[in-house]
C-alpha positions as CSV (number, residue, x, y, z in Angstrom):
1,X,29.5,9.5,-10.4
2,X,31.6,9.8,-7.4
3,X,28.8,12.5,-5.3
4,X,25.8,13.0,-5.9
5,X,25.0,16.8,-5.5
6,X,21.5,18.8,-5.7
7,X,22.6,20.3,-9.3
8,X,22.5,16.5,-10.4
9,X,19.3,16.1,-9.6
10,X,18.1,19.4,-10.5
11,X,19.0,18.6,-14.1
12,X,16.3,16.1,-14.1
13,X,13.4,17.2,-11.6
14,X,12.1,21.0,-12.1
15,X,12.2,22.8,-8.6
16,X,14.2,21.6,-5.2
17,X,10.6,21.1,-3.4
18,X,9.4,18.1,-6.1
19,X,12.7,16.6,-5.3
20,X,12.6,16.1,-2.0
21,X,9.2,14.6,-2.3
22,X,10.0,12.5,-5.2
23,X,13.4,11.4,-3.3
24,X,11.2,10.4,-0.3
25,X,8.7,8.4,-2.1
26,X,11.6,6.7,-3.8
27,X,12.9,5.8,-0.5
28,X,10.1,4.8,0.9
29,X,10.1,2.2,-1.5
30,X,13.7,1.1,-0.8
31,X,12.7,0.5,2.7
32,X,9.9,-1.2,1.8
33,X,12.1,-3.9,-0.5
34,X,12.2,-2.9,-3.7
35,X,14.8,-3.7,-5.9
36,X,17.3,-0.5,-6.6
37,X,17.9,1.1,-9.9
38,X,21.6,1.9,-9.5
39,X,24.6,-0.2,-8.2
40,X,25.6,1.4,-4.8
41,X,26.0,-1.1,-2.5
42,X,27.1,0.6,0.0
43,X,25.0,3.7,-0.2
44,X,22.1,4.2,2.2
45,X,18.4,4.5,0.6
46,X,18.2,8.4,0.6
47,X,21.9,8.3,-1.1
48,X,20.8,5.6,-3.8
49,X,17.2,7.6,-4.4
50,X,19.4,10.7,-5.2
51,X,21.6,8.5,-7.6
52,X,18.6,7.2,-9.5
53,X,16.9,10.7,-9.5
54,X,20.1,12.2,-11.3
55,X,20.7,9.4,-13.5
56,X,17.1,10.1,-15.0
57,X,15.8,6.4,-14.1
58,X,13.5,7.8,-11.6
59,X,10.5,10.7,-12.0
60,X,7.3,11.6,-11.5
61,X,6.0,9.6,-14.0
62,X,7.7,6.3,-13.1
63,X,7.5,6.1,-9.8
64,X,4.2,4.7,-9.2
65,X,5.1,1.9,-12.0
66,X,8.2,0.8,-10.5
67,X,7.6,-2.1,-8.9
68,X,4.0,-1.6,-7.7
69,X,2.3,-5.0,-7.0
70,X,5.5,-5.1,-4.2
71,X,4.4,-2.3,-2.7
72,X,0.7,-2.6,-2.8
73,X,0.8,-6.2,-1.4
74,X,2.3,-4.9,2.0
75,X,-0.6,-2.3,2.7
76,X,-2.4,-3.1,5.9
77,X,-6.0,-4.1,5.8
78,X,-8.5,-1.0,6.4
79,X,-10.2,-1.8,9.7
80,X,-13.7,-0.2,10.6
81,X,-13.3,2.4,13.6
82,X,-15.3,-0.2,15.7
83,X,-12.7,-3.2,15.0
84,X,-9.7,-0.3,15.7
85,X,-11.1,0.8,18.7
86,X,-12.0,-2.8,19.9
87,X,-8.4,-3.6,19.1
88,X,-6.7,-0.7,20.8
89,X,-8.5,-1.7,24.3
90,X,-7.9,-5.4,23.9
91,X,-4.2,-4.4,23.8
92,X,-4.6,-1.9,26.5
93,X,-5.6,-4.4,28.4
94,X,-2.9,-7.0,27.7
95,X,-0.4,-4.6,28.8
96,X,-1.8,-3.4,32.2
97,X,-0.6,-5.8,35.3
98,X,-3.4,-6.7,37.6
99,X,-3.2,-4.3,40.1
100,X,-3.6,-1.7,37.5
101,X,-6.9,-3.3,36.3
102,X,-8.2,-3.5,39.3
103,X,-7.6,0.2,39.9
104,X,-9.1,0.7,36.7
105,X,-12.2,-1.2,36.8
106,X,-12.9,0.4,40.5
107,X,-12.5,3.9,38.8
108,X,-14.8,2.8,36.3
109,X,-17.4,1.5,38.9
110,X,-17.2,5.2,41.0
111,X,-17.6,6.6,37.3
112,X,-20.8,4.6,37.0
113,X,-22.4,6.1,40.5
């Protein structure tokens, strides 16, 4: 297959609008590491989840099998809104010079008053 065209795809996947959201979770999935379906070495990861989508080796139905411990094993730990918002001010902090905590923590004091 030289292109890959929408009619390609369209043979395999029932409407253009489940396409473009099985074609993004495919390349989510690419970017995230896993291991491509098709040979296109050179194709970028939307190109190569278009590929796979027309050659039938991706749907609906297989997308959440392929490869999913991968996947899974990169989510992010759920933090508590406490430990989020303790963690958003400790950084806030890092990244203000001194003279901008100082204007800070006096804004804070005439706050107080």
């Amino acid at each position: 297959m030289a292109r890959v065209t929408i009619e390609d795809c369209l043979k395999e996947v029932n409407n253009r609008f489940m396409l473009v959201h099985l074609g993004a979770k495919r390349v989510i999935q690419l970017r995230k590491g896993a291991t491509p379906l098709v040979e296109a070495p050179k194709n970028k990861e939307v190109v190569l989840a278009l590929r796979e989508i027309a050659a039938g080796l991706v749907n609906f139905d297989s997308i959440a099998q392929i490869e999913p411990d991968e996947l899974v094993a990169e989510a992010p730990p759920e933090q508590s809104p406490e430990e989020a918002e303790t963690e958003a001010t400790t950084q806030k902090a890092a990244e203000e010079t001194p003279s901008q905590a100082a204007e800070s923590e006096e804004g804070e004091k005439v706050v107080e008053e």
